[in-house]
CHARMM-style PDB file with segment names, atoms N, HN, CA, C and O in Angstrom:
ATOM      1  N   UNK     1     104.636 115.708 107.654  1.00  0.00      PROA
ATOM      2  CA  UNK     1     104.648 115.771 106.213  1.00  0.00      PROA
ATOM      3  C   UNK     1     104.069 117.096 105.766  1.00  0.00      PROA
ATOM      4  O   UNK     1     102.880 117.362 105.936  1.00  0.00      PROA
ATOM      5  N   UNK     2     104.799 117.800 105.276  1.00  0.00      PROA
ATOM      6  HN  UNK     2     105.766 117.583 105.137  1.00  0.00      PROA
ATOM      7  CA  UNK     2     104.279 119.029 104.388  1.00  0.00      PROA
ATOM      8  C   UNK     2     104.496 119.261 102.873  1.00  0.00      PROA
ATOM      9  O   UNK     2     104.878 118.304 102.198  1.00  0.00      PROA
ATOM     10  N   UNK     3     104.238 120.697 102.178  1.00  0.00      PROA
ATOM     11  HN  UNK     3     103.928 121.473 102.726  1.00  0.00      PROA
ATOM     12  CA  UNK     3     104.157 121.003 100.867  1.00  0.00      PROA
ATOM     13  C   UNK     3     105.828 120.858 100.529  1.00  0.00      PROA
ATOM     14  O   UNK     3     106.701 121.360 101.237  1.00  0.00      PROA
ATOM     15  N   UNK     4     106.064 120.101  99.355  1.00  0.00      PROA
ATOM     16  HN  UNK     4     105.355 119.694  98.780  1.00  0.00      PROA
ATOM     17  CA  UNK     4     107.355 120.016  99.009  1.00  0.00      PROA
ATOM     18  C   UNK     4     108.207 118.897  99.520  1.00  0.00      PROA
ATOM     19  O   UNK     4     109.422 118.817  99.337  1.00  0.00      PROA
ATOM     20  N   UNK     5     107.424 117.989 100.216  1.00  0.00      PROA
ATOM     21  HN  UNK     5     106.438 118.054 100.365  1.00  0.00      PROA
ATOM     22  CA  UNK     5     108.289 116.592 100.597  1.00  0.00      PROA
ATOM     23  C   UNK     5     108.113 115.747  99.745  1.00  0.00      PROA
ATOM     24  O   UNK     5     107.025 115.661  99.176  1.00  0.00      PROA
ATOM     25  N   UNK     6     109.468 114.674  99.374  1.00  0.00      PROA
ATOM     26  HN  UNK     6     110.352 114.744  99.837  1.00  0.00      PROA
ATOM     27  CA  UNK     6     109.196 113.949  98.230  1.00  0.00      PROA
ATOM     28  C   UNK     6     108.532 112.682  99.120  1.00  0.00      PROA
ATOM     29  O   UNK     6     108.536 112.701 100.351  1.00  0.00      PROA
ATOM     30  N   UNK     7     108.065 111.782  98.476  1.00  0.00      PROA
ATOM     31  HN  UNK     7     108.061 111.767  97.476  1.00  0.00      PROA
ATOM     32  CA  UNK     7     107.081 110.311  99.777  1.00  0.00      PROA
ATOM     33  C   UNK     7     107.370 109.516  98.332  1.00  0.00      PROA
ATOM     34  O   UNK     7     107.755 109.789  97.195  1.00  0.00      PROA
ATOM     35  N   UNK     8     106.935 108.355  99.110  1.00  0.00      PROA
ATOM     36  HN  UNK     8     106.622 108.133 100.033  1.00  0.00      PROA
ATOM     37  CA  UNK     8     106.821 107.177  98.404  1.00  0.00      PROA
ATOM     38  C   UNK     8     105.339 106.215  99.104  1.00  0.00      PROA
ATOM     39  O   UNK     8     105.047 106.139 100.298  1.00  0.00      PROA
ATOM     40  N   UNK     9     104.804 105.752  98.260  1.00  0.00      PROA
ATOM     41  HN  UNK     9     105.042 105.814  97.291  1.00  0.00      PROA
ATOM     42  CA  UNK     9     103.216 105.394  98.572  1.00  0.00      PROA
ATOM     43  C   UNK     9     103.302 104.078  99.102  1.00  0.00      PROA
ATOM     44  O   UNK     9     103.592 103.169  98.325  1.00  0.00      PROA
ATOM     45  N   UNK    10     103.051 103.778 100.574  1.00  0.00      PROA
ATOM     46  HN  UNK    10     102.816 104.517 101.206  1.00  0.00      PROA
ATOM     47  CA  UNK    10     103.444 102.329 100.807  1.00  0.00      PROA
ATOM     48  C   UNK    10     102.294 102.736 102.124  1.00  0.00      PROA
ATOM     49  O   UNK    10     102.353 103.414 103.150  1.00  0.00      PROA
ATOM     50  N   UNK    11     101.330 101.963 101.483  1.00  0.00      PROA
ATOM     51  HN  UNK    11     101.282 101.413 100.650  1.00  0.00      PROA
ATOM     52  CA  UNK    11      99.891 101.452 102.095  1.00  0.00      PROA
ATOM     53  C   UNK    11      99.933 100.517 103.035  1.00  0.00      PROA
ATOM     54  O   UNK    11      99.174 100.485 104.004  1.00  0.00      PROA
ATOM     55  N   UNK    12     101.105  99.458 102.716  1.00  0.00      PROA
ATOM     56  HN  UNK    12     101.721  99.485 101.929  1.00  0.00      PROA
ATOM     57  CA  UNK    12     101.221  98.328 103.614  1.00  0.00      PROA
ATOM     58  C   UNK    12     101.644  99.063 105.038  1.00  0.00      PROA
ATOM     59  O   UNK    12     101.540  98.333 106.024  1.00  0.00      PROA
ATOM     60  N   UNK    13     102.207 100.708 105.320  1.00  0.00      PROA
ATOM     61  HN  UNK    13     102.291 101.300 104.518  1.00  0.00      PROA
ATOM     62  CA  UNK    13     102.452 100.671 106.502  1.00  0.00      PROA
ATOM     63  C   UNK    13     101.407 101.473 107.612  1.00  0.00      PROA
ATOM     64  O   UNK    13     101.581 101.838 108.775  1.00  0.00      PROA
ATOM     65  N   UNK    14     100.228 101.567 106.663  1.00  0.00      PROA
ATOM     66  HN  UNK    14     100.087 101.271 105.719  1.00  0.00      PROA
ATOM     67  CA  UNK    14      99.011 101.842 107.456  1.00  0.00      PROA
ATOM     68  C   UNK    14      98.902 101.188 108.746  1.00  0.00      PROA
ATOM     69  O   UNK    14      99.363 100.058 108.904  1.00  0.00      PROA
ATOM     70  N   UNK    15      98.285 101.865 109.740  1.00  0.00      PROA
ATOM     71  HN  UNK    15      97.911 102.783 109.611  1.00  0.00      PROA
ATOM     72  CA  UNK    15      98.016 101.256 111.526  1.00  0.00      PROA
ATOM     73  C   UNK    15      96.704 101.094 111.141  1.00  0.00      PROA
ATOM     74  O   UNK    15      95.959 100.784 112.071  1.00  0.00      PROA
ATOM     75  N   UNK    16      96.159 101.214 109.994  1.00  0.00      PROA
ATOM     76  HN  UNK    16      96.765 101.466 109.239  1.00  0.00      PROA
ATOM     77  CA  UNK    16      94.874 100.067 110.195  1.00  0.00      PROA
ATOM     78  C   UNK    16      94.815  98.235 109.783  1.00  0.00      PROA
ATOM     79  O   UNK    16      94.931  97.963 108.588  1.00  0.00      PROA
ATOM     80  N   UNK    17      94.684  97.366 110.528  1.00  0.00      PROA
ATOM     81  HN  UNK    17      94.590  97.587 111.498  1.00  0.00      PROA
ATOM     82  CA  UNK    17      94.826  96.369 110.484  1.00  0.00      PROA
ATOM     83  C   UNK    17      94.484  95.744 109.180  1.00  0.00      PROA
ATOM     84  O   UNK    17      95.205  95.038 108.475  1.00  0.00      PROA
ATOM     85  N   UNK    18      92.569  96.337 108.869  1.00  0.00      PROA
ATOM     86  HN  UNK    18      91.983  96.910 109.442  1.00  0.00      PROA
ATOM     87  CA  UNK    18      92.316  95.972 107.477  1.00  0.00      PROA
ATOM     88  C   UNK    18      93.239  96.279 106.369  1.00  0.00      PROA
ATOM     89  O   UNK    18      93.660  95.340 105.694  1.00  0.00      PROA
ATOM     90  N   UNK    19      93.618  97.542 106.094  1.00  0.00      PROA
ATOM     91  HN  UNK    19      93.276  98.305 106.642  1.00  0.00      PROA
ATOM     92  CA  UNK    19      94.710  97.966 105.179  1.00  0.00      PROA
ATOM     93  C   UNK    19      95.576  97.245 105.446  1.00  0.00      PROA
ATOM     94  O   UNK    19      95.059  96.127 105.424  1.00  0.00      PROA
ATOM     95  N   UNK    20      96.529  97.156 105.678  1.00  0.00      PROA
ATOM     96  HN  UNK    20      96.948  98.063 105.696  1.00  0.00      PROA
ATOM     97  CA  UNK    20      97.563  96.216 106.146  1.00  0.00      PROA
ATOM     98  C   UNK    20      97.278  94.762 105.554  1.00  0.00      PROA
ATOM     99  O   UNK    20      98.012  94.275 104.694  1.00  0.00      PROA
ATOM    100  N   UNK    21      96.168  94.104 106.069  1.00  0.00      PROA
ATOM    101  HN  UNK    21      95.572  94.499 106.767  1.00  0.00      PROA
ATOM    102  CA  UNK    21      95.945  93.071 105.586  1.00  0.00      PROA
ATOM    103  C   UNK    21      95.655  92.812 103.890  1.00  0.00      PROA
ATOM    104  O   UNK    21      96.186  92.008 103.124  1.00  0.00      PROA
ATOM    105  N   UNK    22      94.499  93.924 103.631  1.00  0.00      PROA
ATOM    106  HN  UNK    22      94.068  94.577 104.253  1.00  0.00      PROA
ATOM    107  CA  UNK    22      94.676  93.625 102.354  1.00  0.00      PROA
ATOM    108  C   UNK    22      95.569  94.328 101.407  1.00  0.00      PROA
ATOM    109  O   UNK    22      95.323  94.327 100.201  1.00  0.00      PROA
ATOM    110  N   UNK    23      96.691  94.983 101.956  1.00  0.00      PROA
ATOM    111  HN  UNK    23      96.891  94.983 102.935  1.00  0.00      PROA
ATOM    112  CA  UNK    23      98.192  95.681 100.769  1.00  0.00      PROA
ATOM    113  C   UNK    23      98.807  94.904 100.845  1.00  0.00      PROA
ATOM    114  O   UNK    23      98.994  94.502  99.697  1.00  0.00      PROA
ATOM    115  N   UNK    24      99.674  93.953 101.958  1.00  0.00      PROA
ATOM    116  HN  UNK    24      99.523  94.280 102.891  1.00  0.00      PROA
ATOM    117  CA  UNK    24     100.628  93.389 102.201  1.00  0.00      PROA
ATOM    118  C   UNK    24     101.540  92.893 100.940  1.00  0.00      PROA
ATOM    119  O   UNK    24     101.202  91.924 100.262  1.00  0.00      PROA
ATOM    120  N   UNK    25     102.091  93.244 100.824  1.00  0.00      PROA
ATOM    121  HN  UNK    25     102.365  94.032 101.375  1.00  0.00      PROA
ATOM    122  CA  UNK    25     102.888  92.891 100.299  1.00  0.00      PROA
ATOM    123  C   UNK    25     102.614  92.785  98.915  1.00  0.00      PROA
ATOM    124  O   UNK    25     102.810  91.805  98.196  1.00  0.00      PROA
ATOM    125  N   UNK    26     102.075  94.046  98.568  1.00  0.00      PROA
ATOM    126  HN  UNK    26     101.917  94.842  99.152  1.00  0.00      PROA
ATOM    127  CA  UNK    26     101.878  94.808  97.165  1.00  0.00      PROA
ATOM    128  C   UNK    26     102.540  95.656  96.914  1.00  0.00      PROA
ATOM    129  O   UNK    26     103.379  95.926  97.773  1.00  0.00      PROA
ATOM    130  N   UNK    27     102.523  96.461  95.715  1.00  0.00      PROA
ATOM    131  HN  UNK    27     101.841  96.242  95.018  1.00  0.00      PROA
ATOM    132  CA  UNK    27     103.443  97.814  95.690  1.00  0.00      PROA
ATOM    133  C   UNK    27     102.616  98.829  96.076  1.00  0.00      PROA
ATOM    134  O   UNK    27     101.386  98.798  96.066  1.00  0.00      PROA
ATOM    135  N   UNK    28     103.399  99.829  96.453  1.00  0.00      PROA
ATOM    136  HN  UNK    28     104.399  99.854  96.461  1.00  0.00      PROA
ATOM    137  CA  UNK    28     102.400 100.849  96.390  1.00  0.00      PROA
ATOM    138  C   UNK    28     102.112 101.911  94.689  1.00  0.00      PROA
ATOM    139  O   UNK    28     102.352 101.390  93.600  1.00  0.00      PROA
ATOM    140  N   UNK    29     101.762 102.890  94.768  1.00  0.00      PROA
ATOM    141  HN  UNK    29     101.568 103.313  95.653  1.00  0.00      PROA
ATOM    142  CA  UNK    29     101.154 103.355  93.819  1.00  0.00      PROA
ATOM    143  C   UNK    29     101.886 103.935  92.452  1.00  0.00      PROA
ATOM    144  O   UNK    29     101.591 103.988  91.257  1.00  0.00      PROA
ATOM    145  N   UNK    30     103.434 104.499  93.603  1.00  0.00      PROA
ATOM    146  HN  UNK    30     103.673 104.456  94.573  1.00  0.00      PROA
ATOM    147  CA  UNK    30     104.337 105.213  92.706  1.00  0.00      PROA
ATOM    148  C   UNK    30     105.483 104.857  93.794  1.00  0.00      PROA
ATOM    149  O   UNK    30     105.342 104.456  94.950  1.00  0.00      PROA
ATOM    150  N   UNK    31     106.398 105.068  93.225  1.00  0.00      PROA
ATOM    151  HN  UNK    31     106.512 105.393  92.287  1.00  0.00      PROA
ATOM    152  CA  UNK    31     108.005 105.167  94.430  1.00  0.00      PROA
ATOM    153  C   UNK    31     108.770 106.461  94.712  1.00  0.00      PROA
ATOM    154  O   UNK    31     109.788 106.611  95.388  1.00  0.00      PROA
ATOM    155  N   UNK    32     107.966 107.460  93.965  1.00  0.00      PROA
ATOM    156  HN  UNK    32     107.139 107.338  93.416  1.00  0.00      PROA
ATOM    157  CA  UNK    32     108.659 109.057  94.491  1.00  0.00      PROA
ATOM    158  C   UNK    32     107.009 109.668  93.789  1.00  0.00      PROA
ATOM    159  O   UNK    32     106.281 109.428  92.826  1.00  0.00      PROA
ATOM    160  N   UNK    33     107.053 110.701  95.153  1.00  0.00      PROA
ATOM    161  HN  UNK    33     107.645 110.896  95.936  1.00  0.00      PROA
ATOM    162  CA  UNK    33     106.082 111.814  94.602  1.00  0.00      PROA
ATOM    163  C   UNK    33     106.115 112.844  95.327  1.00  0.00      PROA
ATOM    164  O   UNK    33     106.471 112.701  96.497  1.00  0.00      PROA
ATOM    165  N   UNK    34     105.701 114.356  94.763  1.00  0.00      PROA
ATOM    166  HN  UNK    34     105.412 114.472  93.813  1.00  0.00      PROA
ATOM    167  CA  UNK    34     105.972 115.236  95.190  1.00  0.00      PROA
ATOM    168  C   UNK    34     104.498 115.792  95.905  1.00  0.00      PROA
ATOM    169  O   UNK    34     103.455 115.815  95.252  1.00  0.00      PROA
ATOM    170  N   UNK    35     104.593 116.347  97.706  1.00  0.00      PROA
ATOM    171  HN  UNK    35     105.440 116.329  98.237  1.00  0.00      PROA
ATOM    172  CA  UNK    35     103.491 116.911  97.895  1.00  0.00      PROA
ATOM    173  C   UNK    35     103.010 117.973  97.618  1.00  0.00      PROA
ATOM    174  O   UNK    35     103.714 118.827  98.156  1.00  0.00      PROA
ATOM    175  N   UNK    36     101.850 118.628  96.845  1.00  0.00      PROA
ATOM    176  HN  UNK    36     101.278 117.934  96.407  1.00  0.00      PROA
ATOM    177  CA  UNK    36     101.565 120.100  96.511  1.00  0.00      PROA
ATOM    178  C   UNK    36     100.341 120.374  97.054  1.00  0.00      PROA
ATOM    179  O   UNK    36      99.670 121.234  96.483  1.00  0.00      PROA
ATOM    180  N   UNK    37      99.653 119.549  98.561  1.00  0.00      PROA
ATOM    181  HN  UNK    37     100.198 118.851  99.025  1.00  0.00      PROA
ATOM    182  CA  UNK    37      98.890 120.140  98.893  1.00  0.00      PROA
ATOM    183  C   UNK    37      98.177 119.379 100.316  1.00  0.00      PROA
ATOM    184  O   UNK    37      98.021 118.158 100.340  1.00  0.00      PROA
ATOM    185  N   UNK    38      97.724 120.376 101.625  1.00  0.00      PROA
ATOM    186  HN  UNK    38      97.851 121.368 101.606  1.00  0.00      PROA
ATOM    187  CA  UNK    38      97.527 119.618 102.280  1.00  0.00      PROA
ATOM    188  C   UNK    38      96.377 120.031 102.686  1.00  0.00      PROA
ATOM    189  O   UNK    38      96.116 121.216 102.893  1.00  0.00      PROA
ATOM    190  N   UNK    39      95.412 118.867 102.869  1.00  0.00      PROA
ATOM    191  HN  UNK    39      95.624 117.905 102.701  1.00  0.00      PROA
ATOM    192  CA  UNK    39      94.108 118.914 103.576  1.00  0.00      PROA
ATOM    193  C   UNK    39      93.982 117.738 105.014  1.00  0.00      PROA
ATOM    194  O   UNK    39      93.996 116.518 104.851  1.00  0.00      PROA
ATOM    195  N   UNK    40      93.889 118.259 106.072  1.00  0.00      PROA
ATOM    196  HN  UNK    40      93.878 119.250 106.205  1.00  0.00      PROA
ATOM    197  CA  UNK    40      93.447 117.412 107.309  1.00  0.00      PROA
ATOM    198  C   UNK    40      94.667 116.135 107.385  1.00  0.00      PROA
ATOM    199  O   UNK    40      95.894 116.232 107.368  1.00  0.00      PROA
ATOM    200  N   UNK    41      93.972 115.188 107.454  1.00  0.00      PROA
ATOM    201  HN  UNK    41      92.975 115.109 107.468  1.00  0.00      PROA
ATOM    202  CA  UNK    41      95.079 113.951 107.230  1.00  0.00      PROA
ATOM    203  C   UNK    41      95.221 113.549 105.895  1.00  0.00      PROA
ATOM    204  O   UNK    41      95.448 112.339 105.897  1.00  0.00      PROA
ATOM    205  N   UNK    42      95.193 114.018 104.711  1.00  0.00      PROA
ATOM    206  HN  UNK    42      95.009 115.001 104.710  1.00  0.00      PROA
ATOM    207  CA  UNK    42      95.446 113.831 103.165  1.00  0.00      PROA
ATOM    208  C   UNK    42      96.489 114.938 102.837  1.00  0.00      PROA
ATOM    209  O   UNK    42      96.615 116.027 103.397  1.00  0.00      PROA
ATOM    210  N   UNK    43      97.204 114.421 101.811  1.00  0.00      PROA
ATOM    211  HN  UNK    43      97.101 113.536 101.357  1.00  0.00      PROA
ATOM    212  CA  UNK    43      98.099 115.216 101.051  1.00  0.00      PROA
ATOM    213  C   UNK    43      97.586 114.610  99.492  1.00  0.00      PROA
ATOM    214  O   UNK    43      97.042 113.542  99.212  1.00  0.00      PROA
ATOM    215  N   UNK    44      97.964 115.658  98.698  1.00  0.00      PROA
ATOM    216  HN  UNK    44      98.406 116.526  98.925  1.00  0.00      PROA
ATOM    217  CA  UNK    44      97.559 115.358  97.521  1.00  0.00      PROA
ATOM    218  C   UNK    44      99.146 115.441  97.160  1.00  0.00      PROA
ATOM    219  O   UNK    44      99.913 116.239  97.697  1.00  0.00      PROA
ATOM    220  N   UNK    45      99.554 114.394  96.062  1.00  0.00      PROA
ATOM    221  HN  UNK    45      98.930 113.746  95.626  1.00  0.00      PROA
ATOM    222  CA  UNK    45     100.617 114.007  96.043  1.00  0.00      PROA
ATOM    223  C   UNK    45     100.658 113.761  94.217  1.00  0.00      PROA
ATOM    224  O   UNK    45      99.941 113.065  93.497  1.00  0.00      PROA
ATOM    225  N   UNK    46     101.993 114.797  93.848  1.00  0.00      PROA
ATOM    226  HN  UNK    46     102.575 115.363  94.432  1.00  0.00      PROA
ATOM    227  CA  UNK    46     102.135 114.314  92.289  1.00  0.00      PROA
ATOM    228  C   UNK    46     103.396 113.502  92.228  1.00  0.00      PROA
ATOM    229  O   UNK    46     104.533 113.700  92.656  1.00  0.00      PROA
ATOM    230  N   UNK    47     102.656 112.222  91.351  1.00  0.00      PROA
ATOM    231  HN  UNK    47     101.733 112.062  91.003  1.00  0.00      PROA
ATOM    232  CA  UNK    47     104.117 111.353  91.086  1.00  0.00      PROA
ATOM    233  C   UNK    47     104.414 111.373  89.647  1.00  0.00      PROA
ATOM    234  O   UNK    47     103.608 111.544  88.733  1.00  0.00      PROA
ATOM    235  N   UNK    48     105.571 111.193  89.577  1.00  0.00      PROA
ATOM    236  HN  UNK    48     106.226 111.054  90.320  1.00  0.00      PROA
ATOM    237  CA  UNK    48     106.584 111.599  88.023  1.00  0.00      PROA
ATOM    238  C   UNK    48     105.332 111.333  86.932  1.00  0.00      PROA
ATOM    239  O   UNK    48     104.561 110.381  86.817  1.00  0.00      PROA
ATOM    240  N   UNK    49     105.383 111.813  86.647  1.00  0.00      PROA
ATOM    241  HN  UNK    49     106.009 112.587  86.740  1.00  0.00      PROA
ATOM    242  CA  UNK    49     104.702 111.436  84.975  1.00  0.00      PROA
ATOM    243  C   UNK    49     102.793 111.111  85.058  1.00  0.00      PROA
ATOM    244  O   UNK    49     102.191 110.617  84.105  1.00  0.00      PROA
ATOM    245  N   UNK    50     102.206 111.452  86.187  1.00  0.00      PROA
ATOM    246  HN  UNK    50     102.695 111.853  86.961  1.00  0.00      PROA
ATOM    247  CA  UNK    50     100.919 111.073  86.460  1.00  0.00      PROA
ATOM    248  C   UNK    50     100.362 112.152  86.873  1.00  0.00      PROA
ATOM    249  O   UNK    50     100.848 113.282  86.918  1.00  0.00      PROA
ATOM    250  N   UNK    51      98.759 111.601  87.348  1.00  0.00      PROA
ATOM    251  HN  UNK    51      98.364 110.683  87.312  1.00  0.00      PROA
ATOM    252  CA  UNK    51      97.724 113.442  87.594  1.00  0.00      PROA
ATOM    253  C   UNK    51      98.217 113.055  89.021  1.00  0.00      PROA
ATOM    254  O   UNK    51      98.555 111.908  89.315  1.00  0.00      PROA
ATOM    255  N   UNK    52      98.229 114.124  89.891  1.00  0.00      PROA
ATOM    256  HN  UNK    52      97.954 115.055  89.652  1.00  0.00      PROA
ATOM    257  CA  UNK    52      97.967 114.141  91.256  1.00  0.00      PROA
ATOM    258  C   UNK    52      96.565 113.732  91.901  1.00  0.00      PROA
ATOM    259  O   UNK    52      95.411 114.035  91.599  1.00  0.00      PROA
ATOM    260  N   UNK    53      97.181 112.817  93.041  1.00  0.00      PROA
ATOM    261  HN  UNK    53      98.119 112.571  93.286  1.00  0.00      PROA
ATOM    262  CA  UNK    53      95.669 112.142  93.721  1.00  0.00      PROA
ATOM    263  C   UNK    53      96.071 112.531  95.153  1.00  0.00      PROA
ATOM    264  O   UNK    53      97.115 113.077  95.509  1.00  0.00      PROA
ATOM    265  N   UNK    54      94.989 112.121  95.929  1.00  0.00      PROA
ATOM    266  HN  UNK    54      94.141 111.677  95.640  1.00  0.00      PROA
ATOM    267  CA  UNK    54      94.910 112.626  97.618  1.00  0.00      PROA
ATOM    268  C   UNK    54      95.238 111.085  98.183  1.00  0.00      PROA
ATOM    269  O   UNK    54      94.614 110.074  97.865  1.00  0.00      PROA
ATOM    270  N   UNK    55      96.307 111.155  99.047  1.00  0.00      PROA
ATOM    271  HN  UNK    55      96.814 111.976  99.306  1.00  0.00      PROA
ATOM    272  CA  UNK    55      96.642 109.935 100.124  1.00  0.00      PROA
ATOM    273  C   UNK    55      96.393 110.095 101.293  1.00  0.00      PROA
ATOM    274  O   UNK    55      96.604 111.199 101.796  1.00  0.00      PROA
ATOM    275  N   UNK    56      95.853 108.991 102.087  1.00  0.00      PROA
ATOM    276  HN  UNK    56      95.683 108.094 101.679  1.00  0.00      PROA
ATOM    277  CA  UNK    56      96.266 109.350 103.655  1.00  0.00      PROA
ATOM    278  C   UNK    56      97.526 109.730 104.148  1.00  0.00      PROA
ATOM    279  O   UNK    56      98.409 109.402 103.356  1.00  0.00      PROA
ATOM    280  N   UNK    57      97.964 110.317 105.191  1.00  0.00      PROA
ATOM    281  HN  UNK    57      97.246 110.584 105.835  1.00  0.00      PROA
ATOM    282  CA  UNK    57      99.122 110.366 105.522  1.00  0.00      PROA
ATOM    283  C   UNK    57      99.648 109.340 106.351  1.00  0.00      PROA
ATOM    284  O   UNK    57     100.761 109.566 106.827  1.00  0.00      PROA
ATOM    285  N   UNK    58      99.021 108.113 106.669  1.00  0.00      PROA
ATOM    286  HN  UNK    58      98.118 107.929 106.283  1.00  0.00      PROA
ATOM    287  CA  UNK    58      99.708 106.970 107.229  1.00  0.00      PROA
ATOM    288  C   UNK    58     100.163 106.071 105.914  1.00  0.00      PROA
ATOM    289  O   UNK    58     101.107 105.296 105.761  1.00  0.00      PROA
ATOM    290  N   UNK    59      98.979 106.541 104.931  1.00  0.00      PROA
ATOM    291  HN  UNK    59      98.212 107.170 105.056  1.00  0.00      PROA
ATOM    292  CA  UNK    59      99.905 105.350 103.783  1.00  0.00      PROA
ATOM    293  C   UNK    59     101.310 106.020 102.939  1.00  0.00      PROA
ATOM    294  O   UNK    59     101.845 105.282 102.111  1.00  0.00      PROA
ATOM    295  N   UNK    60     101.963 107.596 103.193  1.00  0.00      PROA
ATOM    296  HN  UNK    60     101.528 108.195 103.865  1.00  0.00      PROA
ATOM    297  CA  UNK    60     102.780 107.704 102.993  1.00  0.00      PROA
ATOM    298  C   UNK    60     104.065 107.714 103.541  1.00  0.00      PROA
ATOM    299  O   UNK    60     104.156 107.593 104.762  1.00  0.00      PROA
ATOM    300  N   UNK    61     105.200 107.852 102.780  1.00  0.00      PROA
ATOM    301  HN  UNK    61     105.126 107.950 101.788  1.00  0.00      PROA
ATOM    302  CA  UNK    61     106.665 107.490 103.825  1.00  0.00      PROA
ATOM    303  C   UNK    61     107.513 108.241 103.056  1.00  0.00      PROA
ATOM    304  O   UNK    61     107.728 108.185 101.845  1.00  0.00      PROA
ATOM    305  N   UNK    62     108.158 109.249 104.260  1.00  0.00      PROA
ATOM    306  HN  UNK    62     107.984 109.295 105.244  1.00  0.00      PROA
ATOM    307  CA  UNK    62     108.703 110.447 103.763  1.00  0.00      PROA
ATOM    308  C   UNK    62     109.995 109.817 103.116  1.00  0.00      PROA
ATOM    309  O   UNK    62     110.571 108.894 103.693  1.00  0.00      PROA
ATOM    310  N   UNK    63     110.485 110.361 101.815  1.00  0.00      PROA
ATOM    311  HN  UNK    63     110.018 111.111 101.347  1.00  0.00      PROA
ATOM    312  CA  UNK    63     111.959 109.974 100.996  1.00  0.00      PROA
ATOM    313  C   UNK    63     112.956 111.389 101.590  1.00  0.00      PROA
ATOM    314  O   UNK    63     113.986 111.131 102.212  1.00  0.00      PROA
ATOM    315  N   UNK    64     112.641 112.543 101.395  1.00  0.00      PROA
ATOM    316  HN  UNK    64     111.804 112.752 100.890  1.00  0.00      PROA
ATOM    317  CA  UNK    64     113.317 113.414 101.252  1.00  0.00      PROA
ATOM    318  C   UNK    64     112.398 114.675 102.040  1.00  0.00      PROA
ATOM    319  O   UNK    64     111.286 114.867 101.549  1.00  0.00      PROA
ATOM    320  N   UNK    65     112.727 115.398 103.031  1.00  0.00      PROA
ATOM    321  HN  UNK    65     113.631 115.242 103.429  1.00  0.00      PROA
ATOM    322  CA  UNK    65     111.980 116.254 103.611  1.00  0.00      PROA
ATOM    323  C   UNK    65     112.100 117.965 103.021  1.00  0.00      PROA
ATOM    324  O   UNK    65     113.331 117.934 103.011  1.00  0.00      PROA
ATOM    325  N   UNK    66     111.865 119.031 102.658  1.00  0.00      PROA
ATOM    326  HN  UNK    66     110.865 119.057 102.665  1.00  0.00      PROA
ATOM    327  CA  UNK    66     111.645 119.752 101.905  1.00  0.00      PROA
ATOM    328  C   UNK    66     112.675 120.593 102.454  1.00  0.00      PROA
ATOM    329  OT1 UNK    66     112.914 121.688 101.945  1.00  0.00      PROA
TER     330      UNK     66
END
């Protein structure tokens, strides 16, 4: 995942068990967002019409690659 990939926020597909357990089968945050920035395992991620926040990169899932 890098600067300029579109993602979609889906927490439920975290490899941590706790996460997993408690997203399941929630939505995630937004359904398209754009990445404009990367730190370590976080991307900070703007979705349509909102401020940009920092995600893990297991709770995101690439839509469109840059």
């Amino acid at each position: 995942m890098k600067v300029g990939d579109l993602v979609e926020h889906a927490p439920h597909s975290s490899g941590d068990v706790h996460i997993k357990a408690l997203f399941s089968g929630m939505p995630g945050d937004f359904k398209v967002g754009l990445i404009i920035k990367e730190r370590e395992s976080f991307r900070l991620v703007a979705p349509d019409g909102r401020k940009p926040a920092w995600y893990q990169v297991e709770e995101l899932k690439i839509i469109s690659k840059s």
